[in-house]
Wavefront OBJ file of the C-alpha trace (Angstrom):
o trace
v 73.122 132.544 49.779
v 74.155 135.431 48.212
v 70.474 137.522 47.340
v 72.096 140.004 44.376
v 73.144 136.728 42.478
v 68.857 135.390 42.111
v 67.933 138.879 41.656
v 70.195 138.664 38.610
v 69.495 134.933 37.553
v 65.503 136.727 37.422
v 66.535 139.524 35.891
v 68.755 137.277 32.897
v 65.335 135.254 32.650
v 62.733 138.325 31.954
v 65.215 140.173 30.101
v 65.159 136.926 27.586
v 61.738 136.248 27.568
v 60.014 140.016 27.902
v 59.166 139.478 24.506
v 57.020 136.067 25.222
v 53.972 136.889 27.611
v 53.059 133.368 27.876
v 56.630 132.757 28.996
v 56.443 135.473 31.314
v 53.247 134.603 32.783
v 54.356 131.021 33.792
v 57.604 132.944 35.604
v 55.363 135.035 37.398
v 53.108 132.186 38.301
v 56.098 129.580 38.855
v 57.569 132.282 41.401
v 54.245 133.152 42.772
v 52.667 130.242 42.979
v 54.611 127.070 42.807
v 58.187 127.920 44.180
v 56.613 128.588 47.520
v 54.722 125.001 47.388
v 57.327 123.176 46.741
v 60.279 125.103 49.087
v 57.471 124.308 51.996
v 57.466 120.147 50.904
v 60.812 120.154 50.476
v 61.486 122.163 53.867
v 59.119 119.499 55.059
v 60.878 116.497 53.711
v 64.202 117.903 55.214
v 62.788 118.363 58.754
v 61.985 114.313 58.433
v 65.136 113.251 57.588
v 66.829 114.910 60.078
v 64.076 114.122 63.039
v 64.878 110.484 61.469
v 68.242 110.924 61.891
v 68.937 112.739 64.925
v 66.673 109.667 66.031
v 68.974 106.761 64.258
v 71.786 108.731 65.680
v 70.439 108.313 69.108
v 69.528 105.001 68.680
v 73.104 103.985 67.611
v 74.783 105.937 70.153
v 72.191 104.199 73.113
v 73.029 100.585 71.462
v 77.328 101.278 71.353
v 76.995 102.376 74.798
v 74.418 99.515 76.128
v 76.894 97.152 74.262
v 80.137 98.111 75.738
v 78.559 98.143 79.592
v 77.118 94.689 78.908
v 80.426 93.685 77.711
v 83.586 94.656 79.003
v 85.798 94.209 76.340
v 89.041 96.104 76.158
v 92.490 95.678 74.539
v 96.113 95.756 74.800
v 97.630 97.556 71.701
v 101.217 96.370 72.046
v 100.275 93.117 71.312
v 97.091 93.524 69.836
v 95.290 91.642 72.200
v 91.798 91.659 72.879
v 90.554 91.119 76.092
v 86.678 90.370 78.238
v 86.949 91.044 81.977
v 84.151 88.794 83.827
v 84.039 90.585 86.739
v 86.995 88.561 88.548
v 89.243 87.946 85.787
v 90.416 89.701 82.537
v 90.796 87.136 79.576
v 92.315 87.339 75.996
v 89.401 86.951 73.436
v 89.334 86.640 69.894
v 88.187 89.584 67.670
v 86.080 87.620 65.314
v 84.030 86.249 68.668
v 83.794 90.235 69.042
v 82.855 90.847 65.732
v 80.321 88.299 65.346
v 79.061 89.065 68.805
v 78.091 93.123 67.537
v 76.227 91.713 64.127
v 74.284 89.362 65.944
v 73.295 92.343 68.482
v 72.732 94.735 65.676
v 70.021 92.279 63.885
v 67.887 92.410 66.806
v 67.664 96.072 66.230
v 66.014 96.197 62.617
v 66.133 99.952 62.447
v 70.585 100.108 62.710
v 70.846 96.956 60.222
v 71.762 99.698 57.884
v 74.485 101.237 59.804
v 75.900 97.925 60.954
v 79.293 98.449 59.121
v 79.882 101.946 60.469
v 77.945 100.800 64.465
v 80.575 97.316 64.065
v 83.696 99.815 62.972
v 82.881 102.440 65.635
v 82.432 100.071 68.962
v 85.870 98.349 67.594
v 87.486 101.577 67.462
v 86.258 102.485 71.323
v 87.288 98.814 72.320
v 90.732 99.756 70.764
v 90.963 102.693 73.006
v 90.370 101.089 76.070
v 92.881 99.963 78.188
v 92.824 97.435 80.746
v 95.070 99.741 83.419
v 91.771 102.040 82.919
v 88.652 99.649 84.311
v 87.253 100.107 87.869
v 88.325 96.547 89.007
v 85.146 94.954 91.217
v 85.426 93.631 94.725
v 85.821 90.148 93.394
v 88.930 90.903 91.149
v 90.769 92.851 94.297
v 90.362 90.338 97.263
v 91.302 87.693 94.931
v 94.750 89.856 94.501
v 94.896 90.711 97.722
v 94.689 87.009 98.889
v 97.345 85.788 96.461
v 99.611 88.270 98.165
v 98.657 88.065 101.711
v 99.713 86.173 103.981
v 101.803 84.515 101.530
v 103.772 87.235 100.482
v 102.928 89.836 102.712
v 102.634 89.974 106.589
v 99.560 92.184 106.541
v 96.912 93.569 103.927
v 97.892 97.177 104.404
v 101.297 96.182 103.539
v 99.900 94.155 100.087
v 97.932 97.300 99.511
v 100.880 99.800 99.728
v 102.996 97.561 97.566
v 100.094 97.365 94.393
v 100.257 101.072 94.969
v 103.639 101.839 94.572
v 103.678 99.250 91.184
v 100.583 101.344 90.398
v 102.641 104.549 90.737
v 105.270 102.701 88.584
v 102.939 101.925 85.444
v 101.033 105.552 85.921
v 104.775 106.818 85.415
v 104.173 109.172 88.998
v 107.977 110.154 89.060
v 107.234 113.388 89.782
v 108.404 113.269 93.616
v 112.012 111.230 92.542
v 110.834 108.552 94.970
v 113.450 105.946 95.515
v 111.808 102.439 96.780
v 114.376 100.324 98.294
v 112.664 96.638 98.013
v 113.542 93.543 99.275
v 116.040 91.206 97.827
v 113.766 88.029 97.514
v 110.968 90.213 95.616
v 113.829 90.741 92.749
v 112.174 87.702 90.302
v 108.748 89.110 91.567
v 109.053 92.440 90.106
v 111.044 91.613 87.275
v 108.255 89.268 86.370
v 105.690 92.373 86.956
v 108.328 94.694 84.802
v 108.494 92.065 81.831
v 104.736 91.583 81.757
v 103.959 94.661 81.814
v 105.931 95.549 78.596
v 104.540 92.606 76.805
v 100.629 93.669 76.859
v 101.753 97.829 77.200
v 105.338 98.224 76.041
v 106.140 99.823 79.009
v 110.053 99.794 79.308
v 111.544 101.629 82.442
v 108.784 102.084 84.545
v 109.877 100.445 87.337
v 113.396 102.139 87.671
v 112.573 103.943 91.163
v 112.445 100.147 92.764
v 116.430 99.019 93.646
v 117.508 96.563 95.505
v 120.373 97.902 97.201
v 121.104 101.043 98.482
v 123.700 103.211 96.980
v 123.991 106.669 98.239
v 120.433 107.491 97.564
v 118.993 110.465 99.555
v 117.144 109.234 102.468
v 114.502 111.934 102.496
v 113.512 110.617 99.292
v 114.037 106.674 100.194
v 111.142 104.760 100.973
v 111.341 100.370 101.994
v 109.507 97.829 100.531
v 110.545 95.080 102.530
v 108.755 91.580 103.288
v 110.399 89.674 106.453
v 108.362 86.123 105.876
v 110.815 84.513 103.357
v 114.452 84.746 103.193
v 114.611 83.282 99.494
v 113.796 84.622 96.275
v 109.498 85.008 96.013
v 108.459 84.179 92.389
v 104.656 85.035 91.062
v 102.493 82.919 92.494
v 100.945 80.886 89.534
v 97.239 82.578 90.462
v 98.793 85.876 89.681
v 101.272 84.814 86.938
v 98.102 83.749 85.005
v 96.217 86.721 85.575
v 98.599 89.223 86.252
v 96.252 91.748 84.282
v 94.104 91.689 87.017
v 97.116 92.516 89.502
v 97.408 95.792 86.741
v 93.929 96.796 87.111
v 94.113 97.015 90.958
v 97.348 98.642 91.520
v 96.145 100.971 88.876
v 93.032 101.460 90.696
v 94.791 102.087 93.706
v 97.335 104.179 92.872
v 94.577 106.404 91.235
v 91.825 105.816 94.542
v 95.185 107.059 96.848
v 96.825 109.305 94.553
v 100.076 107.795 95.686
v 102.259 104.996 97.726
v 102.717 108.348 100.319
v 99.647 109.438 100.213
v 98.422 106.026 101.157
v 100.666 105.825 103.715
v 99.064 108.783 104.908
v 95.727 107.628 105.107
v 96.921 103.974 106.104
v 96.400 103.284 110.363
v 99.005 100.112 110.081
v 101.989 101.927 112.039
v 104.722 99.043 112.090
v 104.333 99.680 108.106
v 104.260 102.997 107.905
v 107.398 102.984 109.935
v 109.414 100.609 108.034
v 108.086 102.209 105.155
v 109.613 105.617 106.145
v 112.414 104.082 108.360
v 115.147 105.998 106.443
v 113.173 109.020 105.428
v 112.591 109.911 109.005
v 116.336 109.617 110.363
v 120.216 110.030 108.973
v 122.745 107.584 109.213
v 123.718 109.044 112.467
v 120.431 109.074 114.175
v 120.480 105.008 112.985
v 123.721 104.351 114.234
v 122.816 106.143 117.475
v 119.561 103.367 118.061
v 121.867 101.118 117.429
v 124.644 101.777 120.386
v 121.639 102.450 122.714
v 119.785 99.217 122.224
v 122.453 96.556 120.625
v 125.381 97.229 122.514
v 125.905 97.631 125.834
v 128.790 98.992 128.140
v 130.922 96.157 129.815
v 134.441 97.300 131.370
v 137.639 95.838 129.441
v 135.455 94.090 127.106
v 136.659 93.821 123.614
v 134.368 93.335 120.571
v 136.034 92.319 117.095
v 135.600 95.348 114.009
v 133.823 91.591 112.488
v 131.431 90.619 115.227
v 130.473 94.324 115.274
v 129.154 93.828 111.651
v 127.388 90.976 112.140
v 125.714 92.588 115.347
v 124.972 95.680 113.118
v 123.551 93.455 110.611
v 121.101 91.609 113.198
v 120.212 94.638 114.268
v 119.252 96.108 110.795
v 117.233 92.458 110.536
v 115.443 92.795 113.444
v 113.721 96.166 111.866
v 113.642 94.746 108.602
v 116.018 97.149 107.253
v 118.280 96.769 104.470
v 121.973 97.599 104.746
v 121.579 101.191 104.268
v 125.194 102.964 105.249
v 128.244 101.716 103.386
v 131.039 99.892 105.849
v 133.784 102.185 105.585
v 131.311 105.138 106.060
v 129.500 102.861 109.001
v 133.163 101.914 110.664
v 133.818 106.070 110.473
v 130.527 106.569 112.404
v 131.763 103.923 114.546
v 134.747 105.079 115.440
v 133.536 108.573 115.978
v 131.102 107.437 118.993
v 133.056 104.655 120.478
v 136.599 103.660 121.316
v 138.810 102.005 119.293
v 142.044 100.021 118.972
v 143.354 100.118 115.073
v 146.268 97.468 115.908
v 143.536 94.910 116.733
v 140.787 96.328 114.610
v 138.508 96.030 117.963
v 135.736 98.292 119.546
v 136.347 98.599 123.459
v 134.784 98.061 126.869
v 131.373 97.126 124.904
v 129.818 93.597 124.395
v 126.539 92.723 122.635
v 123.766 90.401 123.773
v 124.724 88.314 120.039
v 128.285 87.836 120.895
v 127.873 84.976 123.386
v 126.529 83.310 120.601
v 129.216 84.330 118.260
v 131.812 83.304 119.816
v 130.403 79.647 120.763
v 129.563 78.992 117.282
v 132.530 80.269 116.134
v 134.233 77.802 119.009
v 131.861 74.660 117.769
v 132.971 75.161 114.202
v 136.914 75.510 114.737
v 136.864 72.593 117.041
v 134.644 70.334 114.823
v 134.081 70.837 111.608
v 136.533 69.320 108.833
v 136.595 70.258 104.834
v 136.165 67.178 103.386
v 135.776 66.798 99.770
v 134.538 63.124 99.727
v 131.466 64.021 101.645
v 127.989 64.723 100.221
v 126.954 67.192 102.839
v 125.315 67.795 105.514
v 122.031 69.834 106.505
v 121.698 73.160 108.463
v 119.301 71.727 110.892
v 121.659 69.051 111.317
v 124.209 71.437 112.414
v 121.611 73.203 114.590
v 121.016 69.698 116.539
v 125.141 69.536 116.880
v 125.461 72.884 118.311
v 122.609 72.469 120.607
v 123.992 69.328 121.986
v 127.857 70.553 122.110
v 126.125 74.108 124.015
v 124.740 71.562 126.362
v 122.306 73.503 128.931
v 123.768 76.857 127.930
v 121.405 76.710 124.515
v 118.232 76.828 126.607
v 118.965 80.703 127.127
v 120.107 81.142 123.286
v 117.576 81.357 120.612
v 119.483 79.082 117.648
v 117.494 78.643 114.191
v 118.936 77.719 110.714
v 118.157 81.102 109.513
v 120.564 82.155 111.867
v 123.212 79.995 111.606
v 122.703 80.189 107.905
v 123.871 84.425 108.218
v 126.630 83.442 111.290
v 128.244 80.843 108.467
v 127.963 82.817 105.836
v 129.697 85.698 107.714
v 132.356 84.232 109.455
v 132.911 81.672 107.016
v 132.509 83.049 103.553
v 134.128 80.648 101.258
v 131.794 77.788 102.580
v 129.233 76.366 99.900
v 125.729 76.573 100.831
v 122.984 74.961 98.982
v 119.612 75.840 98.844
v 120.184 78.084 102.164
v 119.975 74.365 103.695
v 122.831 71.842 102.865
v 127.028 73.029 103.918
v 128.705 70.741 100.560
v 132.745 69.185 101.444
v 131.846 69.778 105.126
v 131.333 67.091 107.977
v 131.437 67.504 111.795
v 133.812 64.803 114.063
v 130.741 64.496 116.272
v 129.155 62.646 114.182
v 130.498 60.525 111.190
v 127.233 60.500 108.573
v 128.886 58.274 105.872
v 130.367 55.630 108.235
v 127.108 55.594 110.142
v 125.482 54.547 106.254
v 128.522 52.307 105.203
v 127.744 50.101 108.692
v 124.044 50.395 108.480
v 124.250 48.936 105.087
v 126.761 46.362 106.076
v 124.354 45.160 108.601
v 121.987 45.341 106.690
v 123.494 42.923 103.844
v 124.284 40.488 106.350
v 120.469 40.112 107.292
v 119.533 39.925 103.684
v 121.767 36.950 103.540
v 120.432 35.250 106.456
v 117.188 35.960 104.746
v 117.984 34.278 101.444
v 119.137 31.391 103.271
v 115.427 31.045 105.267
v 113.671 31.568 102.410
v 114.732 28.362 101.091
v 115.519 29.583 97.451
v 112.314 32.054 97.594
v 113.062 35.296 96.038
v 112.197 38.266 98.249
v 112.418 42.325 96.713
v 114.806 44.531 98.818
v 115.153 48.107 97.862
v 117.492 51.356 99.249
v 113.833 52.061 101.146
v 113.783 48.747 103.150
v 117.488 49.453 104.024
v 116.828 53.008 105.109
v 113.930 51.892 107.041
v 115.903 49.176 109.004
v 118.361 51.795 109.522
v 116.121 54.583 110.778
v 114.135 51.642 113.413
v 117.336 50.176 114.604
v 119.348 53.330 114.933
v 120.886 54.344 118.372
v 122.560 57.561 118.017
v 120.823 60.968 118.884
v 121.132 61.785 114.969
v 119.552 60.449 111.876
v 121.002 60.859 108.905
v 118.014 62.184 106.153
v 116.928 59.414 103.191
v 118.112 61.679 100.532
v 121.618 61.158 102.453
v 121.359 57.572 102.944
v 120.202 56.780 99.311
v 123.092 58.529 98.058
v 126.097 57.253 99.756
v 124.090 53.602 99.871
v 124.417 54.005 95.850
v 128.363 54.864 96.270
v 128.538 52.066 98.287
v 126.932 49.475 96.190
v 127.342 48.750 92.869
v 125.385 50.152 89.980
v 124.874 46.726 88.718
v 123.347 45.752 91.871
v 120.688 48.583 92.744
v 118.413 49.888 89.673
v 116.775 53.462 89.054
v 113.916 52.528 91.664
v 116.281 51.285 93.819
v 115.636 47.551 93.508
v 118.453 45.738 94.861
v 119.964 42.766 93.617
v 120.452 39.269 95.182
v 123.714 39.658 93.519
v 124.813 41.860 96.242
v 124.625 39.797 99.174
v 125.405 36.356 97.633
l 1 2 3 4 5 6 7 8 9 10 11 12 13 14 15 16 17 18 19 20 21 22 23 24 25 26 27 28 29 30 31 32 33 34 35 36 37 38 39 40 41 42 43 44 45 46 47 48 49 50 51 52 53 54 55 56 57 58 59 60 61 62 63 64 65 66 67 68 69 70 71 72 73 74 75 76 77 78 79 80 81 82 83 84 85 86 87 88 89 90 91 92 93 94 95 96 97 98 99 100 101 102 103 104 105 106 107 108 109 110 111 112 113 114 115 116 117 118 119 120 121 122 123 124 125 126 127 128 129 130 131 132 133 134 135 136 137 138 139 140 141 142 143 144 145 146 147 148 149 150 151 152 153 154 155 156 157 158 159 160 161 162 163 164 165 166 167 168 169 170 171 172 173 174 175 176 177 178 179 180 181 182 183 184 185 186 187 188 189 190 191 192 193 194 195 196 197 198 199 200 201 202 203 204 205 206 207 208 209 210 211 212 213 214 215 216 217 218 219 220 221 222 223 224 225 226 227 228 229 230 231 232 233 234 235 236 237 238 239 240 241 242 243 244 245 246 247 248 249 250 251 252 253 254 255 256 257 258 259 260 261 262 263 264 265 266 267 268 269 270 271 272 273 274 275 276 277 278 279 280 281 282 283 284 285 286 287 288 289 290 291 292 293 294 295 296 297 298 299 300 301 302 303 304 305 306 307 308 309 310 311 312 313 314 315 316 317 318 319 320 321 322 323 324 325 326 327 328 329 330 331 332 333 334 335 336 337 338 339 340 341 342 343 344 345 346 347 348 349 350 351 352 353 354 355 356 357 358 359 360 361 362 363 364 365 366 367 368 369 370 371 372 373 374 375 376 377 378 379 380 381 382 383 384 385 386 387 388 389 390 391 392 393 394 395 396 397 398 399 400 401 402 403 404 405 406 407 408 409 410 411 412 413 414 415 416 417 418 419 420 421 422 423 424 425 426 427 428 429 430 431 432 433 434 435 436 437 438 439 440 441 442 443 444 445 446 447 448 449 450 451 452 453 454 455 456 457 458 459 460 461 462 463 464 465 466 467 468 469 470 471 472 473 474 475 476 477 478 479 480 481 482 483 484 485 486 487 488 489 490 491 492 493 494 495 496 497 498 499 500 501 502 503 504 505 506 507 508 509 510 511 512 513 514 515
């Protein structure tokens, strides 16, 4: 307010009128008299309005924030998804529910109905800004995580904790330390999974580029392991957590914010067989590794000679055994070697050292030369199956050696690379001279057609159903040998063997096959 300009404005107005004394009166009595009046009313009326509003204002502000802590709505703008969390789950949910759901509120509160517009726009916009990765998940929401992960994934709680912590890390984009996690092999499709959701519903892209897994060169002060030991094939997302894997985003977020970090937990955490593996190559050097490993896998054993190949797989059951991953290349790992031990380059052998694995080696290596046969015309046969073989061939000597598929699953796939396994359980175009599968079907089935026949002929002209199931199960009762050949097995060479025209889909067979 600038005073000089109404001193003027007054001035203008008796200079024009100083000629009219009624004119001037009424000025006199206007600014006397009236102006004051009405500047107090109007001072009056402008106090209310803003008591009125400050109070509408408070009002509004107390209903937006009762309305978003009764409903936890929040949203995902990458793909413009709404979403409720219930307290265990977080669930996509249609903006018009929303919408509806803050006019209906509103009409209940008489005094906003005429800010309902702005109150409905301003509530969308916070919804809009909050995101999912930002919520305090409850109890509910992390046990049921936590319980999708453990024991079926993980071999311990601590070690599904660390693991949401580190993918919290991930989505927080904590690079800061140039962390390198080193995961397991079979939790490839799991993370990828993890990685693709999490673009879809935030667009994150990259995030997860500290997990490999392999190792290649990376600095082991900055290497830390993610590795599971409970499942040597690939671990897909368990449909609970496929379906809500926002919930799985709101805990690791929660955790990697509660910890401050995958270290930082581990520095809190009490669980030391994790925090070990965990920090297995960040606390030692190739050299301090390879050192364990001559001092507790190999052993001293005058004009002994151990193969440059059997020394691999040793190494590599050794690196198992502490649920390592293969963490020193092999020509830098054979230098190291070769360095601490003796060795003879014409035969590519380590000497005067044996391992408590080569017995075992070399048997199996023994059982397979002598017995086992390529043979394209062959289905298969199993693992365990090969297990039983060895067992029996090892005779008393495989009380004192520990044999399981998983085993003989890495000693085949070592020594024998070019074989074809199949679901880490079936060896295709192999069969073992101990025990002829197919010809052990072929006269099973022969027998077997014979006794139909004699059947028909009792019968006297009464039709009775036989199926591959009747023939397996004669087979299986009536079998002598120490082996039984699996139903899959026997339904598929028992369809070579007879006719399509005699056996249908359900593996009805026809009279026409014995008659």
């Amino acid at each position: 307010m600038n005073k000089q300009n109404l001193y003027n404005t007054i001035d203008i107005l008796i200079e024009k009128y100083q000629e009219n004394d009624y004119i001037k009166g009424r000025i006199v009595n206007y600014i006397e008299n009236l102006l004051p009046v009405i500047l107090e009313n109007e001072a009056k009326i402008q106090k209310q309005r803003e008591e009125r509003k400050q109070q509408l204002t408070t009002t509004r502000d107390e209903f937006i924030e009762r309305f978003m802590h009764k409903n936890n709505y929040s949203y995902c703008s990458h793909n413009e998804l709404f979403l409720t969390y219930d307290g265990l789950h977080f669930k996509a949910y249609s903006e018009d529910n929303i919408y509806h759901q803050i006019i209906t509120t509103i009409a209940t509160e008489k005094t906003l109905l005429p800010w309902k517009h702005k109150i409905k726009n301003n509530i969308l916009k916070q919804i809009r800004e909050k995101s999912p990765l930002k919520y305090l998940p409850e109890s509910d929401t992390i046990q049921y995580i936590l319980n999708n992960l453990y024991p079926k994934i993980f071999s311990s709680r601590n070690h599904a904790k660390y693991f949401l912590t580190v993918i919290g890390d991930c989505l927080m984009k904590k690079f800061s330390q140039n962390i390198i996690y080193i995961a397991s092999s079979n939790l490839k499709e799991f993370i990828r999974e993890i990685e693709n959701q999490s673009y879809t519903y935030f667009g994150l892209s990259n995030v997860f580029q500290s997990i490999k897994f392999k190792y290649y060169e990376h600095d082991y002060k900055l290497c830390r392991l993610l590795y599971i030991n409970n499942n040597s094939k690939s671990i897909y997302v368990p449909h609970e957590i496929s379906k809500y894997m926002l919930d799985l985003f709101c805990v690791a977020t929660h955790y990697s914010n509660r910890y401050g970090s995958g270290d930082k937990f581990l520095e809190q955490c009490n669980e030391l067989s994790l925090i070990d593996n965990a920090l297995y190559l960040h606390k030692n050097t190739p050299e301090t590794i390879v050192d364990k490993f001559i001092e507790t896998a190999i052993h001293q054993c005058p004009n002994a000679i151990m193969k440059s190949k059997n020394m691999i797989f040793v190494w590599k059951k050794f690196l198992e055994e502490r649920n390592v991953p293969n963490i020193i290349f092999y020509e830098n790992l054979k230098g190291i070697f070769r360095n601490k031990l003796s060795y003879d380059e014409e035969t590519d052998s380590y000497l005067n050292i044996t391992s408590v694995h080569l017995p075992l080696v070399s048997n199996f290596m023994q059982f397979w030369d002598i017995n086992m046969r390529e043979d394209e015309t062959d289905t298969e046969i199993e693992i365990d199956e090969i297990s039983s073989l060895f067992k029996n061939w090892l005779g008393k000597s495989s009380l004192i050696i520990n044999v399981t598929d998983t085993l003989l699953i890495e000693l085949i796939r070592h020594l024998y690379p070019d074989v074809i396994i199949e679901e880490d359980k079936y060896i295709l175009n192999m069969n073992c001279i101990l025990w002829n599968k197919r010809e052990e079907v072929i006269n099973s089935l022969e027998v077997f057609r014979i006794i139909c026949m004699e059947m028909d002929s009792n019968d006297n002209g009464l039709k009775t159903t036989k199926s591959l199931y009747m023939a397996y199960e004669y087979y299986s009762e009536n079998n002598k040998n120490k082996y039984t050949v699996s139903k899959k097995y026997f339904e598929k060479i028992a369809r070579e063997i007879i006719d399509k025209k005699h056996v249908d889909e359900y593996g009805v067979i026809s009279s026409s096959w014995w008659k």
